[in-house]
C-alpha positions as CSV (number, residue, x, y, z in Angstrom):
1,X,0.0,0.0,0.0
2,X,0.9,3.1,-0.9
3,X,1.7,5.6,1.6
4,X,3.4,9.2,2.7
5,X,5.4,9.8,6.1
6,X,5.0,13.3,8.5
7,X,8.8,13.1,8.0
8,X,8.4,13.4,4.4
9,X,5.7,15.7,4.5
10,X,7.6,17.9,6.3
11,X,11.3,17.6,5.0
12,X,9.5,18.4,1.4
13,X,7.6,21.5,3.5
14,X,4.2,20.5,2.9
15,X,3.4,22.6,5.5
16,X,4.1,25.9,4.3
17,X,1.2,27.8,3.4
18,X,0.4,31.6,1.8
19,X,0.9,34.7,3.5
20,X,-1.7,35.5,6.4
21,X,-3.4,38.2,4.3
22,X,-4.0,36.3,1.3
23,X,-5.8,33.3,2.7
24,X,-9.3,31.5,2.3
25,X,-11.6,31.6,5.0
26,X,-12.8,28.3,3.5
27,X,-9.8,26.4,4.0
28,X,-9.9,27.9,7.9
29,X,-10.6,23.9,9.3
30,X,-7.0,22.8,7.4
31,X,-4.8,25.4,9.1
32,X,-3.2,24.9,12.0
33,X,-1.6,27.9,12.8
34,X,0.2,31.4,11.9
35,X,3.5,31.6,12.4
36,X,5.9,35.0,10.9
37,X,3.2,36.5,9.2
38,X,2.5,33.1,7.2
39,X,0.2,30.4,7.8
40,X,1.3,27.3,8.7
41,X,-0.9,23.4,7.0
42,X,-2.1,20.8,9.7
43,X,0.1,17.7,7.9
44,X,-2.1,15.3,10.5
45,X,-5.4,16.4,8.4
46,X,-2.9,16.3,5.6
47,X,-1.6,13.0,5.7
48,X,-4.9,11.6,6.7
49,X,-6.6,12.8,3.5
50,X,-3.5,12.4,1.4
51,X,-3.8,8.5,2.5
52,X,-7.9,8.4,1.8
53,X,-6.7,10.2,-2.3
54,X,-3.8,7.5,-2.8
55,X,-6.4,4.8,-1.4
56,X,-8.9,6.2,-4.1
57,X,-6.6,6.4,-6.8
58,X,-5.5,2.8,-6.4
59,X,-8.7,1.5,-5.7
60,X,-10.3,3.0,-8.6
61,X,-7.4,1.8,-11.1
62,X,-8.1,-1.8,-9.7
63,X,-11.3,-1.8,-10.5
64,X,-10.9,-1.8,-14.0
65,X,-7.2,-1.4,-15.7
66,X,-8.6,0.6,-18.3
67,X,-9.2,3.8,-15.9
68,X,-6.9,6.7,-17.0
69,X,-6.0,9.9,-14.7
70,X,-5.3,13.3,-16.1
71,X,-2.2,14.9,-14.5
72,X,-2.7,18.7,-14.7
73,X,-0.1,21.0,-13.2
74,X,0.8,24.4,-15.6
75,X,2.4,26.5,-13.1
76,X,6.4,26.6,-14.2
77,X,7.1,24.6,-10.7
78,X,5.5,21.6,-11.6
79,X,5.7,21.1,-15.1
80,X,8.5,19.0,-15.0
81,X,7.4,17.1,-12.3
82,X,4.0,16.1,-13.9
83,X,5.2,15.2,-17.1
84,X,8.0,12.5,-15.2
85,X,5.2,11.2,-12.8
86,X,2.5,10.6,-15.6
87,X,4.9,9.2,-18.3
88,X,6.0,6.5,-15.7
89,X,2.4,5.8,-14.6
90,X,1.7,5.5,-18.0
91,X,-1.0,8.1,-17.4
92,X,-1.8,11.6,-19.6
93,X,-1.3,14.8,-18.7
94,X,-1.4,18.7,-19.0
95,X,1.7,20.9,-18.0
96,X,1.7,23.8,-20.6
97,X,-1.9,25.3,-20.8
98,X,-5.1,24.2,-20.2
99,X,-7.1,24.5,-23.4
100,X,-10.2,25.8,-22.7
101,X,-12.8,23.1,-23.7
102,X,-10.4,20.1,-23.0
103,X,-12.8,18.0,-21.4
104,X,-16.3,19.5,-22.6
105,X,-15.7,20.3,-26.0
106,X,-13.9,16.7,-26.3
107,X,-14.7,16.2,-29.9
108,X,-13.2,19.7,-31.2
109,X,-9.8,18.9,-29.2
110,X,-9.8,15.4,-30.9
111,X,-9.7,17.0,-34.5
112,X,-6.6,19.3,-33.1
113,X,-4.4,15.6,-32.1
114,X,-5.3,14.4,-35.7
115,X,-3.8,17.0,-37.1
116,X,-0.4,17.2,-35.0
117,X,-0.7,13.4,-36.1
118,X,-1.1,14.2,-39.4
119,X,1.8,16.7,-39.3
120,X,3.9,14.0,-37.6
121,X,3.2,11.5,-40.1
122,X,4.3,13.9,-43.1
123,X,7.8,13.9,-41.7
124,X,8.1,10.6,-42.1
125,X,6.2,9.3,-45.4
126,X,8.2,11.5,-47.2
127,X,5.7,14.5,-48.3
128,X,7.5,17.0,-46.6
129,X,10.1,16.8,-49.0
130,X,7.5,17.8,-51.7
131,X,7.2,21.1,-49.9
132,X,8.8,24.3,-50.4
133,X,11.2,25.8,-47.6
134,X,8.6,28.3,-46.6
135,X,5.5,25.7,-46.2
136,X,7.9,23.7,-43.9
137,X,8.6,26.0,-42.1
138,X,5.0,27.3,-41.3
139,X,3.7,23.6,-41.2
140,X,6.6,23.3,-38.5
141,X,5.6,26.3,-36.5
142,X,2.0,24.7,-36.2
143,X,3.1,20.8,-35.2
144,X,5.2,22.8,-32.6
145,X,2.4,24.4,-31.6
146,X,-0.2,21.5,-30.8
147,X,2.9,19.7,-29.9
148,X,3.3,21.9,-27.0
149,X,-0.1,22.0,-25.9
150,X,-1.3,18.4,-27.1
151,X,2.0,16.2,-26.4
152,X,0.5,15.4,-23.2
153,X,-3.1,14.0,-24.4
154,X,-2.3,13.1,-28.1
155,X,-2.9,9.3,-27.6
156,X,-6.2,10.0,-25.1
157,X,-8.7,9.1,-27.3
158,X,-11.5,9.5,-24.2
159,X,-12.1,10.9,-21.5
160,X,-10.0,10.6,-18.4
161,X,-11.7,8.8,-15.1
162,X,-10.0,10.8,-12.2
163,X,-8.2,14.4,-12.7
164,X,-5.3,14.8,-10.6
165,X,-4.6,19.1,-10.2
166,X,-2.0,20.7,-8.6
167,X,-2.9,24.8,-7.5
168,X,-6.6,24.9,-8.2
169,X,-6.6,28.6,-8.0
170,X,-4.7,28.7,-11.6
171,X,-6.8,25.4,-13.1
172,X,-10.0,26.6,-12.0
173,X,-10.8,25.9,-15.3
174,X,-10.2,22.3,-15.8
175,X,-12.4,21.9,-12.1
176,X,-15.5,23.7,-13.5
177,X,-15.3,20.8,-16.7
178,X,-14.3,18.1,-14.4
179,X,-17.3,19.2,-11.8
180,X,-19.7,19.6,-15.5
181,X,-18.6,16.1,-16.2
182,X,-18.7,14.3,-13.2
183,X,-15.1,12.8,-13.3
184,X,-14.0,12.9,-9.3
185,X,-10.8,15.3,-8.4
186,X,-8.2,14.8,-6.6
187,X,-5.9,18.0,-5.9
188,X,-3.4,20.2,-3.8
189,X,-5.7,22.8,-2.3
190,X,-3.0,26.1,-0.7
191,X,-4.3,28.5,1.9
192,X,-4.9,30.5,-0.7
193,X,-7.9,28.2,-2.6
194,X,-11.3,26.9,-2.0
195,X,-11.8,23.6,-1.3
196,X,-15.3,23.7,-3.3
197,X,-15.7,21.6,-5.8
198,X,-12.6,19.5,-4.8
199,X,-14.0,15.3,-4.1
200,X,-10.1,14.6,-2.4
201,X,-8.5,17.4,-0.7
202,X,-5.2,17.5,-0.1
203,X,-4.0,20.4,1.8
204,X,-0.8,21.5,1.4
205,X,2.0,23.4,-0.1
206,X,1.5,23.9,-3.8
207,X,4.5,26.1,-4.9
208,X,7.0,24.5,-3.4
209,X,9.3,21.9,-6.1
210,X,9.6,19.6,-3.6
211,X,6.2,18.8,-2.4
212,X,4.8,19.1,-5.3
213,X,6.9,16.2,-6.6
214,X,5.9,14.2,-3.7
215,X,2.5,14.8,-4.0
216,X,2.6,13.6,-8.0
217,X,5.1,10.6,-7.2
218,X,2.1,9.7,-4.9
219,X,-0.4,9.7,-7.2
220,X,2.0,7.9,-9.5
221,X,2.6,5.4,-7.5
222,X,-1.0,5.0,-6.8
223,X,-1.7,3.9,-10.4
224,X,1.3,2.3,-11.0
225,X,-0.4,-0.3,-7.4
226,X,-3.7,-0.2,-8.9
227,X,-2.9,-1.5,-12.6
228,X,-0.8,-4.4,-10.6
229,X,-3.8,-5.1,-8.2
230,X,-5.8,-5.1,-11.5
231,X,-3.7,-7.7,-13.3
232,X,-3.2,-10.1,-10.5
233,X,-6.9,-10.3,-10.0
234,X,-6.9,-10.9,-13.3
235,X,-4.6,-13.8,-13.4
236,X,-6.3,-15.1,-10.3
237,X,-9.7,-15.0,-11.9
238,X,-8.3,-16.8,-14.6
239,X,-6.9,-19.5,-12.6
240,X,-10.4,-20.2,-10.8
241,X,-12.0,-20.3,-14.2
242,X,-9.3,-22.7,-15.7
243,X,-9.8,-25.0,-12.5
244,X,-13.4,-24.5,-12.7
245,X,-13.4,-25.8,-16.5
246,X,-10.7,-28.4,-14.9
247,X,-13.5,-29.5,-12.6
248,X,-16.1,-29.6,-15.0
249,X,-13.9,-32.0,-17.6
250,X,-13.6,-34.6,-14.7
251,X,-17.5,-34.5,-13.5
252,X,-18.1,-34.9,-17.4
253,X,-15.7,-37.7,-17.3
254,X,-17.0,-39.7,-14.4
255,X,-20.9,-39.7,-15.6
256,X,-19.2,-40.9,-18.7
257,X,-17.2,-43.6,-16.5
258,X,-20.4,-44.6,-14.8
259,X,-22.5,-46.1,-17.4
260,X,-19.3,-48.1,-18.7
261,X,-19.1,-49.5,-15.1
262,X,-22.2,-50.9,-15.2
263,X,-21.8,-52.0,-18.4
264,X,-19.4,-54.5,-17.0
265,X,-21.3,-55.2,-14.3
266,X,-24.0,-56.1,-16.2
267,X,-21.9,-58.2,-17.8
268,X,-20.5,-60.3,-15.1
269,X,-24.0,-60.6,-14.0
270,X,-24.7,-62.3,-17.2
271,X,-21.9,-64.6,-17.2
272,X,-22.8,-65.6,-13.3
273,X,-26.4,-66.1,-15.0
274,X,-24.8,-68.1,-17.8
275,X,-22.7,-70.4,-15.8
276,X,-25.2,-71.3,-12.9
277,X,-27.4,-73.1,-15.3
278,X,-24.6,-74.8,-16.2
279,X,-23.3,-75.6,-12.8
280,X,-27.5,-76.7,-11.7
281,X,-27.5,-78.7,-14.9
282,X,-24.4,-80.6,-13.7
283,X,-25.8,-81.0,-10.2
284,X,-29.3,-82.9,-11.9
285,X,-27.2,-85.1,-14.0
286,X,-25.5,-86.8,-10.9
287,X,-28.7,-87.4,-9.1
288,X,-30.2,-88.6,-12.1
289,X,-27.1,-91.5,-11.9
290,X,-27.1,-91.6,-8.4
291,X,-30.6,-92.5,-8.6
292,X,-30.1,-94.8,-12.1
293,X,-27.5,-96.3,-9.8
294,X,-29.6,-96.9,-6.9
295,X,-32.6,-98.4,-8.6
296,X,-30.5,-101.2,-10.7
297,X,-28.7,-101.7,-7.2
298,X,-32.1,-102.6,-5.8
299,X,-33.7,-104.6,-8.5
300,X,-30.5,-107.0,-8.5
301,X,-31.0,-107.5,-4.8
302,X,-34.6,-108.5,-5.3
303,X,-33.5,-110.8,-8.1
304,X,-30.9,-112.3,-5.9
305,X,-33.6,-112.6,-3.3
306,X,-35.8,-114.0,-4.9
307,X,-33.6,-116.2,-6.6
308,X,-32.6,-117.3,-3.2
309,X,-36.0,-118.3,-2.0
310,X,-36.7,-120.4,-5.3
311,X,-33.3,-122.6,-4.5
312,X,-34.9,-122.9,-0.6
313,X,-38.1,-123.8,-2.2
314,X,-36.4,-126.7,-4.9
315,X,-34.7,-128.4,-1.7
């Protein structure tokens, strides 16, 4: 499980906030103090709801691999950091300017990627050679252009499931679509910015390199947990289902056992049946002598009898 340390939350100075006068009495609950003029971040509400955004995150990537998150961070001290975190999360992201539109007017941005694709692909197949010096150059200043703005989302081809936003002062722009859409936020909210609007607050220090870095390595590594939950469920759920079908084969194959079983014992039923005629057969033939026997034994005694008395009889 993913998860952030006070130690690291303070070494990176999440608890820096804005200057006392430029605060927002809306954020009042997330403060924990003033100290020089400036006011200092609660980091035990912020590590608390830093954990339930990362829990989120994951869980929501689990659910289904295909989930994407947006990173959006335009303010020169995280551009460089949201562009590393997303590219090794995989994930897409916005770090130059936020078009207006991006997300509500979906369709329109889509016709702007196929044409930086378009101009990409003419480098390549060879029709940029065709050109003269002076339509490269202006077809260059163009792909430049969407590049800049596009490089980010050119291969998003729908809409993101979570938006990740660092400083939502500056991208109040990409919350109002997110909020028209529906899609659930997560972002770094500074004394300085509501927390309206926001589904998973994370209060903090938003202009600092280091914090935001940890708060986008975060997120990263959120994703990066969720698409491994995702694919050993996956592999799991295909074990039960190939042990499952395993189970089924061998049920199959004993009802297919069974009638061959008694097959052979109606077989050796048969055979029992054929031989114990047989066996009563032989039984009735000896009585029958022993009784043939037994008769001829007694009619030659009477005869000798009989003969017996007749010699008596003469003397």
């Amino acid at each position: 499980m993913v998860s952030v340390t006070m130690k690291e939350l303070l070494e990176a100075g999440v608890h820096f906030g804005h200057q006392v006068r430029r605060w927002n009495p809306k954020m009042k609950e997330y403060i924990f103090g003033e100290r020089n003029g400036i006011y200092i971040i609660d980091l035990q509400k912020t590590q608390r709801m830093f954990r339930d955004a990362i829990g989120f995150v994951t869980d929501a990537i689990a659910e289904d691999r295909g989930k994407t998150v947006l990173f959006v961070g335009t303010k020169r001290q995280a551009q460089d950091a949201v562009r590393e975190e997303a590219e090794r999360s995989g994930q897409y992201y916005v770090n130059q300017r936020w078009l207006g539109g991006l997300l509500t007017n979906f369709q329109t941005v889509q016709k702007s990627i196929k044409r930086l694709k378009d101009l990409e692909s003419m480098q390549t197949d060879g029709r940029y050679e065709k050109l003269t010096k002076k339509e490269r150059i202006k077809l260059d200043r163009e792909r430049e252009g969407l590049n800049k703005n596009l490089s980010g989302i050119k291969a998003m081809t729908r809409l993101p499931d979570v938006v990740f936003i660092i400083d939502v002062r500056k991208e109040e722009i990409a919350v109002a679509e997110a909020n028209r859409l529906g899609i659930p936020i997560v972002a770094v909210v500074d004394t300085n910015c509501s927390p309206e609007g926001i589904d998973y607050v994370i209060p903090g220090n938003d202009d600092a390199l280091r914090a935001v870095r940890l708060f986008a390595s975060r997120i990263a590594d959120a994703v990066l947990e969720g698409q491994q939950i995702a694919t050993e469920g996956g592999v799991a759920a295909q074990a039960e289902q190939d042990q499952g079908a395993a189970e089924v084969d061998l049920q199959a194959g004993g009802k297919v056992a069974e009638p061959a079983s008694t097959e052979i014992s109606e077989t050796a039923t048969s055979v029992e049946a054929l031989q114990s005629p047989a066996a009563n057969n032989g039984s009735v033939v000896d009585q029958a002598a022993a009784l043939s026997t037994a008769t001829e034994t007694a009619e030659a005694d009477a005869t000798v009898g009989e003969s017996a008395e007749s010699v008596v009889a003469a003397s």
